[in-house]
N, C-alpha and C positions, 0 to 999 in steps of 0.2 A: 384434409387431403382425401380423407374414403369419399368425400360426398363429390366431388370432379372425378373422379374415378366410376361413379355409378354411371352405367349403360355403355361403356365403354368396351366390356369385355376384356378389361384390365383391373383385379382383384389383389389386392397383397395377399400371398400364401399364408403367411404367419398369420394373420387374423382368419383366415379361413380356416385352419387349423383349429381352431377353437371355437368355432360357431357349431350351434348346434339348430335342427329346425323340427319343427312339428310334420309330422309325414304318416302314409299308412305304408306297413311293410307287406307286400305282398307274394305268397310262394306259394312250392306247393302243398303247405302242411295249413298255411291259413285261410285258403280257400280265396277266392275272388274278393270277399266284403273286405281281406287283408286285419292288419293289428294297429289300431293309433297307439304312435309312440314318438320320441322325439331320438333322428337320428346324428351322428356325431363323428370327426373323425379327431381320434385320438391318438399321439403315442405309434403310427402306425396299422391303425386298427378303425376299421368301421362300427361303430356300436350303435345297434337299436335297440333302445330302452322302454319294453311299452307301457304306457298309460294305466291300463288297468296293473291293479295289483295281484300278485301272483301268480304272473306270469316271467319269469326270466329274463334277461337283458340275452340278445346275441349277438354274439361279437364276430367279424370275420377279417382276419389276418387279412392284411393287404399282401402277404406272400399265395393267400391260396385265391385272389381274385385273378380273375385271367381278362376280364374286360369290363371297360364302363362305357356307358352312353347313355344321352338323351335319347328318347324315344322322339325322332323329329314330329312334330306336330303333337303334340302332346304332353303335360306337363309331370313325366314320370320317368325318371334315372333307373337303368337296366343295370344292374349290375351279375355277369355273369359268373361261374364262377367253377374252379377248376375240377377236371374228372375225379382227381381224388373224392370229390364232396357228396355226402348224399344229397342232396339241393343244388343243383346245378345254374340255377338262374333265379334273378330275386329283385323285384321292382320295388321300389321306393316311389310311392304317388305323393306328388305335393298337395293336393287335395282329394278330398274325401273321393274314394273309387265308385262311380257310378254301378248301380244298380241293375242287373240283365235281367231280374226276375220282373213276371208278369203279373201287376196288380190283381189280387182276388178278383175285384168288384171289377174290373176293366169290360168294353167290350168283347164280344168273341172276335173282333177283328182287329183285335191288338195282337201283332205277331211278334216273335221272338227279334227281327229284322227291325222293326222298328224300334222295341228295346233297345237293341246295338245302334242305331242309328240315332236315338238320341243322347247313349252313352259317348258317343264319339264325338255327338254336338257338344257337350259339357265339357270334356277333356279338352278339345280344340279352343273353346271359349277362356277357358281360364291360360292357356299357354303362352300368352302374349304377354303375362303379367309376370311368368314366372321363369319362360326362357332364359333368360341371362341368370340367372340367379340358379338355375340346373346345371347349365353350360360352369361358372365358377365353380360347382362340387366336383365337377368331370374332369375340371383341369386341376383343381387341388388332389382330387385322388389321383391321378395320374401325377403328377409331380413325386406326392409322398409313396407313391409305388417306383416309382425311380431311385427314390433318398434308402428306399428299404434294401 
């Protein structure tokens, strides 16, 4: 059954509930590079678990999330999140977050514009692959923010 259901944009909640995926957390305390970890919803709860060891799991109550989305054209879920929070916005990248710094060794005519501009070629590249599969977390979190 799951595999006629791929690309359809019709997911069973109950298994989506339990899927966990490899992702970079990014905010404003890990800077642009973001954290590899593998995120989760659980019980209620968004949990990203990161990768390296000793670093803490964070967890964010779907009571204190105020909004989700896909970032259109791009393969990175926005999760916003309520004024109470000191973090008020928190992206989850499904691949690796491109790079804005400017190689040592580059020319002098590599400008910070073209950095962004190939960061946003990457991002846009990889989104075809992972669209529908961002789109099911956005409608799973939204579901189990409903059930909360």
């Amino acid at each position: 059954m799951e595999a006629a259901l791929r690309g359809t944009g019709v997911y069973p909640r109950w298994r989506m509930e339990r899927k966990s995926r490899s992702v970079w957390m990014v905010n404003a305390l890990t800077g642009m590079g973001g954290r590899k970890g593998t995120l989760a919803l659980e019980a209620g709860t968004l949990v990203f678990r990161p990768a390296a060891s000793g670093a803490g799991e964070t967890a964010y109550r779907l009571d204190q999330v105020a909004g989700v989305k896909r970032l259109r054209g791009t393969p990175v879920l926005e999760v916003r999140l309520k004024a109470t929070e000191a973090i008020r916005l928190v992206g989850f990248y499904f691949v690796e977050p491109p790079s804005l710094e400017i190689p040592r060794n580059s020319s002098p005519f590599v400008r910070r514009r073209t950095m962004k501009r190939k960061a946003v070629t990457k991002l846009r590249l990889a989104n075809p692959d992972l669209k529908s599969e961002i789109d099911r977390w956005v409608e799973a979190i939204g579901a189990a923010r409903k059930q909360a």
